[in-house]
mmCIF file as Biopython writes it, N, C-alpha, C and O atoms, coordinates in Angstrom:
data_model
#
loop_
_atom_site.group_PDB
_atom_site.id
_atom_site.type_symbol
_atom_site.label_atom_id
_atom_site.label_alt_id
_atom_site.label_comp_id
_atom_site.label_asym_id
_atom_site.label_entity_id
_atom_site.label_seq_id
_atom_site.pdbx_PDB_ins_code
_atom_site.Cartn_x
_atom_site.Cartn_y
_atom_site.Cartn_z
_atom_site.occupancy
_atom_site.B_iso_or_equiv
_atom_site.auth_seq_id
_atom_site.auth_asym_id
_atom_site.pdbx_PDB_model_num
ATOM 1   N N  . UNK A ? 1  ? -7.397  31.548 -95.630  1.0 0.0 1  A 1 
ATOM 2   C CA . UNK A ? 1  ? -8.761  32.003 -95.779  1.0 0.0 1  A 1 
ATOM 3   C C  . UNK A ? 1  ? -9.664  31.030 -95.019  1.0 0.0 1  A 1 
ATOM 4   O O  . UNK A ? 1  ? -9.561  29.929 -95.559  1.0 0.0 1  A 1 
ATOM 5   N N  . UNK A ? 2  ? -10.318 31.001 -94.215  1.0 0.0 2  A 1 
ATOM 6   C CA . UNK A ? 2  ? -11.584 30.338 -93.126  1.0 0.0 2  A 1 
ATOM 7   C C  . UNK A ? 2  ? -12.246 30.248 -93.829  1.0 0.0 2  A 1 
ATOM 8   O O  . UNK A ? 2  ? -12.444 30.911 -94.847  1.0 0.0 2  A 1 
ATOM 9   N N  . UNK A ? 3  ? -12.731 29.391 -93.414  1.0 0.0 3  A 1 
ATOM 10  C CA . UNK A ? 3  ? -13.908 28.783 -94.433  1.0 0.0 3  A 1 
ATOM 11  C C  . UNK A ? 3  ? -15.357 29.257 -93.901  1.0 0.0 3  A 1 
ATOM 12  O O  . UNK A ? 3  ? -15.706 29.227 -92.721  1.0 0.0 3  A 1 
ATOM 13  N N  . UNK A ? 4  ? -15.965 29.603 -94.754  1.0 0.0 4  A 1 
ATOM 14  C CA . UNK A ? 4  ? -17.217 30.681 -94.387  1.0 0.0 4  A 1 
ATOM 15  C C  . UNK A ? 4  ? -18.844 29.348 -93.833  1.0 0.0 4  A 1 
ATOM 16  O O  . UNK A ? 4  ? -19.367 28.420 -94.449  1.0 0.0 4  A 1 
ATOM 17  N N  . UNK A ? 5  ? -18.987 29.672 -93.086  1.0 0.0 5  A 1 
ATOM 18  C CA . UNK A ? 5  ? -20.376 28.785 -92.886  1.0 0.0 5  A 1 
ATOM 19  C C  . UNK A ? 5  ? -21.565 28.700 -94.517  1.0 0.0 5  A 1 
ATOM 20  O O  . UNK A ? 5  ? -21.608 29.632 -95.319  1.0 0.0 5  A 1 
ATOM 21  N N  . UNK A ? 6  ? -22.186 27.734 -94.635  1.0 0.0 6  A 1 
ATOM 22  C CA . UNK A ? 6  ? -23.258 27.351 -95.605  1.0 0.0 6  A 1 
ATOM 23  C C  . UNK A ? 6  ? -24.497 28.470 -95.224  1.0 0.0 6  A 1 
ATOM 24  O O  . UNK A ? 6  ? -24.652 28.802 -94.049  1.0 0.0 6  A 1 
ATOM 25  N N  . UNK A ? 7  ? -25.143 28.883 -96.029  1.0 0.0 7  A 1 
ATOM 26  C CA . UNK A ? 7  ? -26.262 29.898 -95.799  1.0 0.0 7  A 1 
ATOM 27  C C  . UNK A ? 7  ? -27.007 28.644 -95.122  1.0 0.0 7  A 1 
ATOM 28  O O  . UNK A ? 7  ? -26.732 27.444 -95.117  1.0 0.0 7  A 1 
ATOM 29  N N  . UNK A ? 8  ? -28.023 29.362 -94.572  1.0 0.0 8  A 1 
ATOM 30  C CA . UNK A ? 8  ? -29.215 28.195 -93.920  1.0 0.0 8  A 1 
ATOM 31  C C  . UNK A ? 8  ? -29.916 27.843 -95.310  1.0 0.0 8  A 1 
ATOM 32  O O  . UNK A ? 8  ? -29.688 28.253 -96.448  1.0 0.0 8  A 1 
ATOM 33  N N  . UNK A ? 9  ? -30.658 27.122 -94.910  1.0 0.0 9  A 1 
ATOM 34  C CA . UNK A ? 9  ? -31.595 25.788 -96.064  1.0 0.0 9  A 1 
ATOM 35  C C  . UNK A ? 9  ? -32.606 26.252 -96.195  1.0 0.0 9  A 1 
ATOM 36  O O  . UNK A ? 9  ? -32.608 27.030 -95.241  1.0 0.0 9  A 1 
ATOM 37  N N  . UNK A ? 10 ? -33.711 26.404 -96.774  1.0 0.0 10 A 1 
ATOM 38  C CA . UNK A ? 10 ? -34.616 26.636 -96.884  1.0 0.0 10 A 1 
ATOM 39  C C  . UNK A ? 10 ? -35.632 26.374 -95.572  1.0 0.0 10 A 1 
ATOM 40  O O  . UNK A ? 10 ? -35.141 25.531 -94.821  1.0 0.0 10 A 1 
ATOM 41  N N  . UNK A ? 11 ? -37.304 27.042 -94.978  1.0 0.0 11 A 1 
ATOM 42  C CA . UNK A ? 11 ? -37.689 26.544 -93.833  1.0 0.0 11 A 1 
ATOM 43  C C  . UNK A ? 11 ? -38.219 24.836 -93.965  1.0 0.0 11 A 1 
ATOM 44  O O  . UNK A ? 11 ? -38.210 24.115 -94.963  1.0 0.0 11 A 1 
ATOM 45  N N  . UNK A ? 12 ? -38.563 24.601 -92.886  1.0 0.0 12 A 1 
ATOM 46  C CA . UNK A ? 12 ? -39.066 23.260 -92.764  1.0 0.0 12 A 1 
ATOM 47  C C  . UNK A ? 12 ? -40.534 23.589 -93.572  1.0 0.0 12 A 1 
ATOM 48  O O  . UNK A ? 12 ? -40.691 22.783 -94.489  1.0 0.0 12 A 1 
ATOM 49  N N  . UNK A ? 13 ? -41.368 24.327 -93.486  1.0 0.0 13 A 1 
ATOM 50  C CA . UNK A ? 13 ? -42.689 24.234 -94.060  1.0 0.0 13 A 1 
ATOM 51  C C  . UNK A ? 13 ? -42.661 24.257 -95.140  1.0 0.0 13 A 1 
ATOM 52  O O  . UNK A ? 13 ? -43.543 23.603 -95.697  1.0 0.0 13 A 1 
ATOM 53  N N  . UNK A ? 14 ? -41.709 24.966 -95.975  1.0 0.0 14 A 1 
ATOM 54  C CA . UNK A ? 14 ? -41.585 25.361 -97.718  1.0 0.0 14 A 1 
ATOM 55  C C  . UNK A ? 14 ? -40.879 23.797 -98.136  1.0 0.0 14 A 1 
ATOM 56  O O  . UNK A ? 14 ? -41.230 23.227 -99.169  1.0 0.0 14 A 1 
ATOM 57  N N  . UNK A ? 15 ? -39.687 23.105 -97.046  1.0 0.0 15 A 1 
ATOM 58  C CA . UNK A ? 15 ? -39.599 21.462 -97.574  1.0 0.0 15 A 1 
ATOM 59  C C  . UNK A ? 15 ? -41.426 20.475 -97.815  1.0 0.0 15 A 1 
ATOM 60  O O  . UNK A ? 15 ? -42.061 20.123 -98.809  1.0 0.0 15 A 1 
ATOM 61  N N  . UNK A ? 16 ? -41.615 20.384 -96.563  1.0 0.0 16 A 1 
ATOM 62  C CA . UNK A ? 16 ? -43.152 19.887 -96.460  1.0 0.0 16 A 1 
ATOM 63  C C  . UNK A ? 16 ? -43.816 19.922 -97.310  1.0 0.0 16 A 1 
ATOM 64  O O  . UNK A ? 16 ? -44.410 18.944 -97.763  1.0 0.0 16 A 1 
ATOM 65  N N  . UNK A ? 17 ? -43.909 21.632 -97.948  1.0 0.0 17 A 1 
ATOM 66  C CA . UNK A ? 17 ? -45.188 22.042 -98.361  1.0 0.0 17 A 1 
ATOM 67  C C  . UNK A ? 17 ? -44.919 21.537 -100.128 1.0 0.0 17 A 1 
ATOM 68  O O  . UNK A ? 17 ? -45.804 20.980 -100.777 1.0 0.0 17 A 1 
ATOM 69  N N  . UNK A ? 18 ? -43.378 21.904 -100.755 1.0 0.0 18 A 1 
ATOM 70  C CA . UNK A ? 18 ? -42.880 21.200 -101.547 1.0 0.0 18 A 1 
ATOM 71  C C  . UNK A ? 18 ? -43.099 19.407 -101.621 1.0 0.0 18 A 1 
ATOM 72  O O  . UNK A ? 18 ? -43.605 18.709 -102.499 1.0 0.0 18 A 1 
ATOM 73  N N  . UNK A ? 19 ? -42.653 19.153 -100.670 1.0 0.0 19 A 1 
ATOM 74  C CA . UNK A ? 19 ? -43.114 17.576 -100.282 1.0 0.0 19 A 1 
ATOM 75  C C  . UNK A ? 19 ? -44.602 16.935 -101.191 1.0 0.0 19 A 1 
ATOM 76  O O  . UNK A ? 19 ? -44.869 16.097 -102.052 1.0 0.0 19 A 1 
ATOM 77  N N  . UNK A ? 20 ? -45.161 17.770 -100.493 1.0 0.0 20 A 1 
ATOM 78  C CA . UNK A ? 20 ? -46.808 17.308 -100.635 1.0 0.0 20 A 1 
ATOM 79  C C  . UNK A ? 20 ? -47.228 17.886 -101.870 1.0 0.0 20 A 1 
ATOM 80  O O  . UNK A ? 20 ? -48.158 17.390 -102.506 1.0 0.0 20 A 1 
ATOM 81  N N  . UNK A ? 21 ? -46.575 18.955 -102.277 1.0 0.0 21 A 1 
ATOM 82  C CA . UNK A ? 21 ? -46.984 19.246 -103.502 1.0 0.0 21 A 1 
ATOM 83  C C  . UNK A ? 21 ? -46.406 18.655 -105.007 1.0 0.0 21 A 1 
ATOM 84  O O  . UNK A ? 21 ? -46.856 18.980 -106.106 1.0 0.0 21 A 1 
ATOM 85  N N  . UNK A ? 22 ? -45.352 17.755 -104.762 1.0 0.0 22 A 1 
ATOM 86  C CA . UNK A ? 22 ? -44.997 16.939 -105.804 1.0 0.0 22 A 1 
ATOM 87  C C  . UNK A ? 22 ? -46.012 15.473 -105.135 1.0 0.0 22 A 1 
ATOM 88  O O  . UNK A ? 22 ? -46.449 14.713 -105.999 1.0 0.0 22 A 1 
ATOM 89  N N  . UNK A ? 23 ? -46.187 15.297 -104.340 1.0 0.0 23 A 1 
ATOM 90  C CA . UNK A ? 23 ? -47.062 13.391 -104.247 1.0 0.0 23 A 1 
ATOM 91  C C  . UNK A ? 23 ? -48.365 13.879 -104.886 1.0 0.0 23 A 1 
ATOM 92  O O  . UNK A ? 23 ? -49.107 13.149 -105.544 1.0 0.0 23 A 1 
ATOM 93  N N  . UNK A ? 24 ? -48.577 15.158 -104.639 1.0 0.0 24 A 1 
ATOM 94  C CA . UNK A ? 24 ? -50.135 15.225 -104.951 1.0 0.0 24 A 1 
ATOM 95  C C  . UNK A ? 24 ? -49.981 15.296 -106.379 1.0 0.0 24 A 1 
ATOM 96  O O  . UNK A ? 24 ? -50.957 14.723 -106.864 1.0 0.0 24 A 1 
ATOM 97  N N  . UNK A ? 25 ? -49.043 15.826 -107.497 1.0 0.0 25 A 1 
ATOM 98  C CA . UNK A ? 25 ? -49.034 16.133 -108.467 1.0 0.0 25 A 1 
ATOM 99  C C  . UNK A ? 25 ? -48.587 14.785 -109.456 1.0 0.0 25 A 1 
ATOM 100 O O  . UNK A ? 25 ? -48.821 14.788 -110.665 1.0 0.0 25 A 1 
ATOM 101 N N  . UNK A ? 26 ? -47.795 13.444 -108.633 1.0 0.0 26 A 1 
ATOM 102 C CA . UNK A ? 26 ? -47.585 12.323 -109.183 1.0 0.0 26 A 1 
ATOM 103 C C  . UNK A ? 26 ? -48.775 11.555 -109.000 1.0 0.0 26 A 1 
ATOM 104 O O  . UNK A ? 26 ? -49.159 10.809 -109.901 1.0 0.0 26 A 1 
ATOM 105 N N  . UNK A ? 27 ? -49.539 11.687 -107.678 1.0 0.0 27 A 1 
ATOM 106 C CA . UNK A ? 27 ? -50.473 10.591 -107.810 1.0 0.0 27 A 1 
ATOM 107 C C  . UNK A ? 27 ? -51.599 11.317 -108.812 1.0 0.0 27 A 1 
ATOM 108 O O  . UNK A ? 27 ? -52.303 10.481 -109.379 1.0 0.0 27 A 1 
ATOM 109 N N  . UNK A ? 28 ? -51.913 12.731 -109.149 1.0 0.0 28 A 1 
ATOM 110 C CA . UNK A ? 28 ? -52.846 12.406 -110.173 1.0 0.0 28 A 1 
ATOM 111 C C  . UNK A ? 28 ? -52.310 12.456 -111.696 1.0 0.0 28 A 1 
ATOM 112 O O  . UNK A ? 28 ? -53.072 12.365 -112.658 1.0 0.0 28 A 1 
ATOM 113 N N  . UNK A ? 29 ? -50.918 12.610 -111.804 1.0 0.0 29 A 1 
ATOM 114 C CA . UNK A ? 29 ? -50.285 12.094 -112.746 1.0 0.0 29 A 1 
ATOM 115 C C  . UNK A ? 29 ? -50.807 10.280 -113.341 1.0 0.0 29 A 1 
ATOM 116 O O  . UNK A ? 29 ? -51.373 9.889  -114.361 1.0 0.0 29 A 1 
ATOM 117 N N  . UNK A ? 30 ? -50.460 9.817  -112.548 1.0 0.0 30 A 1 
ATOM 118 C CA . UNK A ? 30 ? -50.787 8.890  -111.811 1.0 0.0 30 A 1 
ATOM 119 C C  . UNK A ? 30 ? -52.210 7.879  -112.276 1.0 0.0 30 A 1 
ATOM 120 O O  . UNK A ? 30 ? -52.526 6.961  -113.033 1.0 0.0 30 A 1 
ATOM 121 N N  . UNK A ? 31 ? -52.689 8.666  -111.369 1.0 0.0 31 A 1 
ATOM 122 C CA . UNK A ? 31 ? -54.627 7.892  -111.977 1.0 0.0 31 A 1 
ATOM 123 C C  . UNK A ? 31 ? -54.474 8.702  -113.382 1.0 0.0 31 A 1 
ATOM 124 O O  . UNK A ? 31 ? -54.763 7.973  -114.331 1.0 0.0 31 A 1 
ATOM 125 N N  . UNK A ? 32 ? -54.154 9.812  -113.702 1.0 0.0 32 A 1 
ATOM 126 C CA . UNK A ? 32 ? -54.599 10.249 -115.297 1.0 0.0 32 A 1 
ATOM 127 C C  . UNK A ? 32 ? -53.814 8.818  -116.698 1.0 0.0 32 A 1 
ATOM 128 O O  . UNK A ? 32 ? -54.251 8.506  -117.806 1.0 0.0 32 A 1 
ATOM 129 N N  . UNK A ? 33 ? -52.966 8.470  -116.173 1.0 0.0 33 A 1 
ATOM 130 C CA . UNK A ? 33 ? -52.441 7.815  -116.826 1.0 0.0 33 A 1 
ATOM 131 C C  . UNK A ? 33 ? -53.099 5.960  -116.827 1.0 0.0 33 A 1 
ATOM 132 O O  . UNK A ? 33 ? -53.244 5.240  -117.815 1.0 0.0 33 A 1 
ATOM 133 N N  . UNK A ? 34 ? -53.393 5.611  -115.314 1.0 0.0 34 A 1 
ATOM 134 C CA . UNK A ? 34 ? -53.568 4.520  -114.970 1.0 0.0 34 A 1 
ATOM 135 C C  . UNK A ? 34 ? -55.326 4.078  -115.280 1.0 0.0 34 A 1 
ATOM 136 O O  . UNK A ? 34 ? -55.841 2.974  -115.460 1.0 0.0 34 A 1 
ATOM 137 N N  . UNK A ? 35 ? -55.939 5.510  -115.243 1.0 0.0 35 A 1 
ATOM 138 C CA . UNK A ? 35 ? -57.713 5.486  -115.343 1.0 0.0 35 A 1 
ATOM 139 C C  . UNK A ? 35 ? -58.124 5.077  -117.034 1.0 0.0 35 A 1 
ATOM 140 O O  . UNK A ? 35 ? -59.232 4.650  -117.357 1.0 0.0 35 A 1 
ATOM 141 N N  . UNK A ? 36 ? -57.258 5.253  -117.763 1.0 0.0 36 A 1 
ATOM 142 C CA . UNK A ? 36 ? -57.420 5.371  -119.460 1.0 0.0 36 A 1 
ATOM 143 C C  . UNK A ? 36 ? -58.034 6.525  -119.432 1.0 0.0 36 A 1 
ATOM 144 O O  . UNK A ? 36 ? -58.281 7.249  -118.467 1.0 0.0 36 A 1 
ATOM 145 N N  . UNK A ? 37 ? -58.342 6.698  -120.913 1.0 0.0 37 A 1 
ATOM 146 C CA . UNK A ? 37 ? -58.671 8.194  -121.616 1.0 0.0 37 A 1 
ATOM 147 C C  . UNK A ? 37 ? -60.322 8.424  -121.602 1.0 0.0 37 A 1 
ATOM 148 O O  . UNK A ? 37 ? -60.829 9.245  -122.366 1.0 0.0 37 A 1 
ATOM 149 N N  . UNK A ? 38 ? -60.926 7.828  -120.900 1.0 0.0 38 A 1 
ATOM 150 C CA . UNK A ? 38 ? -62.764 7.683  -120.763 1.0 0.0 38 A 1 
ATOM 151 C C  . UNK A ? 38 ? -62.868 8.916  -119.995 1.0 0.0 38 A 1 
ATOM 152 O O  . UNK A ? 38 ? -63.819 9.566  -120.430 1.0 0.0 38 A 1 
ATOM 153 N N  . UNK A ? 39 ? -62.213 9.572  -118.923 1.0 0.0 39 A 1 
ATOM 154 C CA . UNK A ? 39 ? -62.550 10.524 -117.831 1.0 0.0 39 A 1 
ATOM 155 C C  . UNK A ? 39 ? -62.616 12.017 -118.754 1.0 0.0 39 A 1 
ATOM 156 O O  . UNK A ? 39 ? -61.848 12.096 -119.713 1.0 0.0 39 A 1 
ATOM 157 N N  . UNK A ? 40 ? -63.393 13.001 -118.500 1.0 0.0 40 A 1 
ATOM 158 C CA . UNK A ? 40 ? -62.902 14.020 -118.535 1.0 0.0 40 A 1 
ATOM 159 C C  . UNK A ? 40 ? -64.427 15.139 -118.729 1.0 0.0 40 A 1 
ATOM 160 O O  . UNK A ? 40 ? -65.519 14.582 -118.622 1.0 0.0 40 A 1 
ATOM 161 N N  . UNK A ? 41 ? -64.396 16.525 -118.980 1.0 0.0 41 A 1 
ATOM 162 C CA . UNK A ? 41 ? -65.786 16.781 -119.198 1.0 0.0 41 A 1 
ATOM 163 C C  . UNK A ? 41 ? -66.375 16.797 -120.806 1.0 0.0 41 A 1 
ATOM 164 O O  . UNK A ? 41 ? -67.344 17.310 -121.366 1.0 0.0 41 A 1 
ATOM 165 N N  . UNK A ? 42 ? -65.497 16.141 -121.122 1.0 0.0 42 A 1 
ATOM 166 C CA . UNK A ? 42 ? -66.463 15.862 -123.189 1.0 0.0 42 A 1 
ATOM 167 C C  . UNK A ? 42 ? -67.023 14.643 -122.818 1.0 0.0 42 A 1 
ATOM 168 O O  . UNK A ? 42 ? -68.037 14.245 -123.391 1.0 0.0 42 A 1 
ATOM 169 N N  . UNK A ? 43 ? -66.545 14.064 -122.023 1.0 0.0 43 A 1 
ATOM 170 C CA . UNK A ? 43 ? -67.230 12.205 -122.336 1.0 0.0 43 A 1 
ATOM 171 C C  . UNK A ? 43 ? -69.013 12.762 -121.567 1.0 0.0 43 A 1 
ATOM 172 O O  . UNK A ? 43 ? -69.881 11.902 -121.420 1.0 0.0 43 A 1 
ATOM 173 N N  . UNK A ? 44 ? -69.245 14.058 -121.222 1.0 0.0 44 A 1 
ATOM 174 C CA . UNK A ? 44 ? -71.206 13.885 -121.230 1.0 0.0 44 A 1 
ATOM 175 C C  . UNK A ? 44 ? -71.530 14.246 -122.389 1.0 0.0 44 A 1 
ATOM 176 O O  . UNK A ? 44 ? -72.666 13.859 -122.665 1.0 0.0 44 A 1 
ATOM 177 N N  . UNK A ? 45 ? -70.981 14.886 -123.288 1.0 0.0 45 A 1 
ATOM 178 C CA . UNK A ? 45 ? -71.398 15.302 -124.556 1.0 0.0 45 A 1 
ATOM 179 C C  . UNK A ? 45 ? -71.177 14.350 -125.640 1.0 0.0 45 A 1 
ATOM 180 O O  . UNK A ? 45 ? -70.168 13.695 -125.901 1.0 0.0 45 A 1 
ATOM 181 N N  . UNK A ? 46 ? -72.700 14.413 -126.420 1.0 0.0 46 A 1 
ATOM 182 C CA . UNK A ? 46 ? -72.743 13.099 -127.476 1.0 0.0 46 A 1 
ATOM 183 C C  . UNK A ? 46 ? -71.684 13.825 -128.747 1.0 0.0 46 A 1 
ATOM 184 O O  . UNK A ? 46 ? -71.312 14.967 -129.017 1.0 0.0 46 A 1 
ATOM 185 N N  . UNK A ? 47 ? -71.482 12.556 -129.268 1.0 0.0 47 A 1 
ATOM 186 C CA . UNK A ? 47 ? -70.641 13.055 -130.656 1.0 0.0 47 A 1 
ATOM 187 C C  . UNK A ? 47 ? -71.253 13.797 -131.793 1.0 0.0 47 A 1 
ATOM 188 O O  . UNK A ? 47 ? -72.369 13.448 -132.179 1.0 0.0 47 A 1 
ATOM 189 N N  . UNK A ? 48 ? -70.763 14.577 -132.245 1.0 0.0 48 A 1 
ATOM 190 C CA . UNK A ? 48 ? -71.102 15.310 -133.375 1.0 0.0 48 A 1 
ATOM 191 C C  . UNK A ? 48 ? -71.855 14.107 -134.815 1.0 0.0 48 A 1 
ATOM 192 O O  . UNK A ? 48 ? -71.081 13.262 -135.264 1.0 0.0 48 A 1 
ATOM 193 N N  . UNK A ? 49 ? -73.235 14.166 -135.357 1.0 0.0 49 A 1 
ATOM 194 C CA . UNK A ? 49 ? -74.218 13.412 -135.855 1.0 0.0 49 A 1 
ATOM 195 C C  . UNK A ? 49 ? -73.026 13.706 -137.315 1.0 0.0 49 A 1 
ATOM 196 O O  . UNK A ? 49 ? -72.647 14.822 -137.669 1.0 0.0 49 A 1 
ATOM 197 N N  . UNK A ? 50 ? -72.704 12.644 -137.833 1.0 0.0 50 A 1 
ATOM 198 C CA . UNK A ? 50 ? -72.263 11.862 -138.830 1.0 0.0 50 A 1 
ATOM 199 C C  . UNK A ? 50 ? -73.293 11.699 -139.984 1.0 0.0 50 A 1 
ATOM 200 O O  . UNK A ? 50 ? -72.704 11.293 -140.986 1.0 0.0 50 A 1 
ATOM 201 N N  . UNK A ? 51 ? -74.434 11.848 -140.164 1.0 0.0 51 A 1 
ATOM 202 C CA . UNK A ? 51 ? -75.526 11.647 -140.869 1.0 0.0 51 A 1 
ATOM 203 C C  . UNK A ? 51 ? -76.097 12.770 -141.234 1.0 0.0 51 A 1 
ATOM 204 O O  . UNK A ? 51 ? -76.549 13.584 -140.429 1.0 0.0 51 A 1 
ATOM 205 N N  . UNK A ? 52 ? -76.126 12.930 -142.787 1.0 0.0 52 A 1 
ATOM 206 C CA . UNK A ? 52 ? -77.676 14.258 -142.922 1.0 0.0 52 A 1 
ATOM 207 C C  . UNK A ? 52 ? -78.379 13.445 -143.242 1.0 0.0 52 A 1 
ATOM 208 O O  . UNK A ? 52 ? -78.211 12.492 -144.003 1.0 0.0 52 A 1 
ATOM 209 N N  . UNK A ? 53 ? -79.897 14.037 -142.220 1.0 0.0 53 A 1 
ATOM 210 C CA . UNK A ? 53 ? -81.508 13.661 -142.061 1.0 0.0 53 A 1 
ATOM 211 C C  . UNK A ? 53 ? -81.928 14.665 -143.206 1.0 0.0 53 A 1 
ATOM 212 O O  . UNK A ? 53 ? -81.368 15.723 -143.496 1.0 0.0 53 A 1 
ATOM 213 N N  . UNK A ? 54 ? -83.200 14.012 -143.875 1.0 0.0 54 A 1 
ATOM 214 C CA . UNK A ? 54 ? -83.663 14.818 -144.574 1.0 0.0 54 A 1 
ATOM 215 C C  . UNK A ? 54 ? -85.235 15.504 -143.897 1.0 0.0 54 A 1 
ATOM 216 O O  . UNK A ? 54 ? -85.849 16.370 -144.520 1.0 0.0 54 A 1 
#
């Protein structure tokens, strides 16, 4: 039995495009982890008032 050739590999742009789409997804892995927990869109909003005013 001959041995059958390997299918081709995937294209070069779908490696690349894979490529870049895991660095981009570690480096903001990345700063999310390295920035601490201060970032995000609640930190403009004040905290809920702890106090009843009379």
């Amino acid at each position: 039995m001959p041995d059958q050739p390997a299918p081709p590999g995937p294209p070069r742009w779908v490696k690349i495009l894979a490529t870049l789409t895991l660095t981009v997804l570690l480096l903001v892995l990345a700063v999310k982890l390295l920035s601490g927990g201060q970032h995000g869109p609640m930190r403009h909003f004040s905290p809920p008032a702890t106090e009843d005013h009379p």
